[in-house]
C-alpha positions in Angstrom: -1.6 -5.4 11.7 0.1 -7.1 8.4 1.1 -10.6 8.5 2.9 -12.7 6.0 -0.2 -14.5 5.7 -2.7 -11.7 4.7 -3.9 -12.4 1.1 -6.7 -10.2 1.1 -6.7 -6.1 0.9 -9.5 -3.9 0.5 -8.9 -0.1 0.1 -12.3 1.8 -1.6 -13.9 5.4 -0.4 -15.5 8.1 -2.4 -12.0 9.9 -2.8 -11.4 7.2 -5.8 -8.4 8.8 -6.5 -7.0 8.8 -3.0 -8.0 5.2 -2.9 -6.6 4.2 -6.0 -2.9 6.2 -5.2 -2.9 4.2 -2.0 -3.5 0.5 -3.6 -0.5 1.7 -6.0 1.5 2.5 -3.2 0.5 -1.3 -1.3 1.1 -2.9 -5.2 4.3 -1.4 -5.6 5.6 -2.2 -1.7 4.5 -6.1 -2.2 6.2 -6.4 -5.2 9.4 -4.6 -4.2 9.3 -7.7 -1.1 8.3 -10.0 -3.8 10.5 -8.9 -6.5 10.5 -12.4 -8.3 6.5 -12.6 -7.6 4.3 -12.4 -10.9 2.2 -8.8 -10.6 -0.7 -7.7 -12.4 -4.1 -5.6 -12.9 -7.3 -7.1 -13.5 -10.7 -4.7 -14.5 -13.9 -5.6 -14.6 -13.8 -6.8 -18.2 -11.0 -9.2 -17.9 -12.6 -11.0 -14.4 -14.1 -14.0 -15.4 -15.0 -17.6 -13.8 -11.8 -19.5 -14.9 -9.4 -16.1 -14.5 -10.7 -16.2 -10.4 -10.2 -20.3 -10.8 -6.8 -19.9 -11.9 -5.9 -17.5 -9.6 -7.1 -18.5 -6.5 -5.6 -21.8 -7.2 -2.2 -21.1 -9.1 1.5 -19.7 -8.2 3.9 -18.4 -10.3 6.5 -20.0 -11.6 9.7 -18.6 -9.4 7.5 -17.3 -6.7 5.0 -19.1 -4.2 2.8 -16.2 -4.4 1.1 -13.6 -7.8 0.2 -10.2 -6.4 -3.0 -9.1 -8.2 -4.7 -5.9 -8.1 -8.2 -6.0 -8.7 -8.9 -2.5 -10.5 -12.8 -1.1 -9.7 -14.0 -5.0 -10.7 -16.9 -4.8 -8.3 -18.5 -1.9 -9.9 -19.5 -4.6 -12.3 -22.4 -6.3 -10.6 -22.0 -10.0 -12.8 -18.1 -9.5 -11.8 -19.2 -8.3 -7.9 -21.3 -11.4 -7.5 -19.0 -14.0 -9.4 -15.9 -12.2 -6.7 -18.8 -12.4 -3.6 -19.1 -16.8 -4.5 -15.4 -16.9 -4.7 -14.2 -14.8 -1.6 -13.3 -17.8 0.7 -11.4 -18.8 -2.2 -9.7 -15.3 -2.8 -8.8 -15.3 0.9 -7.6 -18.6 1.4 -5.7 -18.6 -1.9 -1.8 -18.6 -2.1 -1.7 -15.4 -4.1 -2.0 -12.1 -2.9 -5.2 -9.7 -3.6 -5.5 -5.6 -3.8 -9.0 -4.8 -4.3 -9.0 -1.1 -5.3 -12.8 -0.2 -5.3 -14.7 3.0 -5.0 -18.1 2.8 -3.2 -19.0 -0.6 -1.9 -22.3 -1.0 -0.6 -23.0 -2.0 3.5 -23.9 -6.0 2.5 -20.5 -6.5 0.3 -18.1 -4.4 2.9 -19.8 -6.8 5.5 -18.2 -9.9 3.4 -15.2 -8.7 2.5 -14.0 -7.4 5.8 -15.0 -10.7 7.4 -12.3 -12.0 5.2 -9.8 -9.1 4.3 -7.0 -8.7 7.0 -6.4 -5.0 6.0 -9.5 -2.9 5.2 -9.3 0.8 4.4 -11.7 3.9 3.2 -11.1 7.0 1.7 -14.1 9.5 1.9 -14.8 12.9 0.8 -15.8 15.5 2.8 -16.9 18.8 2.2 -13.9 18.4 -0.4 -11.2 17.5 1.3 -9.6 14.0 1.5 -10.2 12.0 5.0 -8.7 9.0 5.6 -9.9 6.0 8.0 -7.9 3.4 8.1 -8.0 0.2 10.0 -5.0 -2.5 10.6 -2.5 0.4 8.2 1.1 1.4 7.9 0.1 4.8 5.7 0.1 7.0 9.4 3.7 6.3 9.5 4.3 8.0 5.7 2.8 10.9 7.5 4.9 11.0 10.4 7.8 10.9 8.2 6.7 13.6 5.8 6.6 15.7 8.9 9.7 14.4 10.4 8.2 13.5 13.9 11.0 11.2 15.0 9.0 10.1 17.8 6.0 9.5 16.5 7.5 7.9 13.6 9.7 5.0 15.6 6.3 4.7 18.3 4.1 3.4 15.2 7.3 1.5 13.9 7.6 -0.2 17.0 4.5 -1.1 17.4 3.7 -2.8 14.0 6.8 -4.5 14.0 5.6 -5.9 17.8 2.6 -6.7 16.1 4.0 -8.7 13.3 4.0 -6.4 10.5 6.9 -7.2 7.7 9.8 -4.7 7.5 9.9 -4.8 3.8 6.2 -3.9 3.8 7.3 -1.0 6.3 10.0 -0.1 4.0 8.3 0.1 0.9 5.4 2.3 2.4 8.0 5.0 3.8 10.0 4.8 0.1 7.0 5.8 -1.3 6.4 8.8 0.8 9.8 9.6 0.5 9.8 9.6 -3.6 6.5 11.8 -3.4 8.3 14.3 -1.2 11.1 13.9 -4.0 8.4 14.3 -7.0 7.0 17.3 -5.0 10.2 19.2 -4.3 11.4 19.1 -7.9 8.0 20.2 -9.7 5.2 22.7 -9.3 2.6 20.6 -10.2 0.5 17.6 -9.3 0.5 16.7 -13.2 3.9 17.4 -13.9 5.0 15.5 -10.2 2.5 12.7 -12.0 0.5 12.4 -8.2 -2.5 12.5 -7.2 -3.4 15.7 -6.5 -4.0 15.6 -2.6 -0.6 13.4 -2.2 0.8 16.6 -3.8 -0.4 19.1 -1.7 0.1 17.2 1.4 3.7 16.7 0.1 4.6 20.4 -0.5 3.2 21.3 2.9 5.9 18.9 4.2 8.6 19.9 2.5 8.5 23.0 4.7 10.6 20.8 7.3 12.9 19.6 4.9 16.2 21.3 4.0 17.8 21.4 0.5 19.1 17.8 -0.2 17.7 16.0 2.9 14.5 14.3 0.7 17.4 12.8 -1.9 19.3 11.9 1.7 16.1 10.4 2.6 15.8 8.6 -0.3 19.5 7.0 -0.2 19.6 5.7 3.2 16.1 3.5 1.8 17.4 2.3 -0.9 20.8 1.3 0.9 19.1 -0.3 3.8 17.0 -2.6 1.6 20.3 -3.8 -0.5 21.9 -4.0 3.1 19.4 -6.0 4.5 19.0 -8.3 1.8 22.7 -8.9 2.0 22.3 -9.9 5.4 24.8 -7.2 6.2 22.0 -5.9 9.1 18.7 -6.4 10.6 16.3 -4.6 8.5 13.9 -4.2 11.8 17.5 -2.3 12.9 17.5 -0.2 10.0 14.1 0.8 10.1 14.5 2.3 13.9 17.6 3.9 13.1 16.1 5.9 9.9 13.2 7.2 12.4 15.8 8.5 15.2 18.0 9.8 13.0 15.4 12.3 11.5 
């Protein structure tokens, strides 16, 4: 469950690319609700006592909140313990955090998820990708790759009973839907510029897609955003009506 409060997302796991595609795909969906909202990457070597003091403290000058994503910074243990002092801080600040971490060890998980509204791993096993998630919007991507109408406004339904914010919705399915695009129209990972595993997954999709339904897809999103934030319909409308109409 997403509110408009959360300030605080952890996604980390072994699969460090996985994990890194899908804080992307969170950066790019918070700033496409926040488009006026300051938005940057921090690494480790840019973290330091007054960067975490101004940020957990500042806004942005049009917008009430900064979206930062916090690139592998607690691989750096000086930068992990400086982050650990300062998590109430990080959490209760008025900007927004993406931590995007690979392995974290049992004591720091412990803290962060105390604090993090959305926490979320990506492990390998026996080389392949495996996902668990906790409090995420990323199963309804899949249901839309596979065009499972049911399952798709079910999920839908139940995050948006559960508070979660359309645009937040919205941007997660738009990004699925460009991957399927990216997929369709190359024959590589590197040339599609995804992460390998998105890719495949992707392709295998596309197998329930007909020529020119993806760029259909991919329309109807961006029209419903403009439409919405016209106040020419309920976006919570608009999202149900994309997942019946699959």
């Amino acid at each position: 469950m997403i509110h408009l409060s959360t300030m605080l997302y952890v996604i980390y796991g072994t699969d460090t690319d996985l994990a890194r595609e899908k804080s992307r795909a969170l950066f790019d969906a918070l700033k496409e609700k926040k488009p006026d909202a300051a938005a940057g990457t921090l690494t480790g070597d840019q973290v330091t006592p007054e960067k975490l003091e101004e940020l957990t403290q500042s806004q942005g000058l049009f917008e009430n909140k900064q979206i930062i994503l916090m690139d592998r910074t607690l691989e750096v243990p000086d930068v992990r313990d400086m982050v650990m002092d300062k998590i109430d801080a990080i959490a209760e600040s008025p900007n927004i955090f993406i931590f995007s971490e690979g392995k974290l060890t049992k004591e720091v998980l412990k803290k962060l998820d105390k604090r993090a509204e959305k926490v979320q791993e990506y492990a390998l096993e026996e080389g392949a990708a495996k996902a668990k998630e906790s409090s995420s919007l990323f199963p309804m991507a899949d249901a839309l790759a596979n065009k499972d109408k049911k399952k798709l406004w079910v999920m839908l339904r139940d995050a948006l009973d559960h508070d979660a914010v359309p645009e937040e919705i919205h941007g997660i399915l738009f990004w699925q839907a460009k991957s399927l695009a990216l997929a369709e129209k190359s024959a590589s990972a590197g040339e599609a510029g995804l992460n390998p595993f998105v890719y495949s997954k992707a392709k295998r999709a596309l197998s329930v897609w007909k020529p020119g339904e993806v760029d259909g897809l991919l329309s109807k999103l961006v029209h419903m955003y403009h439409r919405a934030h016209r106040g020419q319909g309920q976006f919570e409308h608009e999202l149900e009506k994309l997942a019946l109409d699959l």
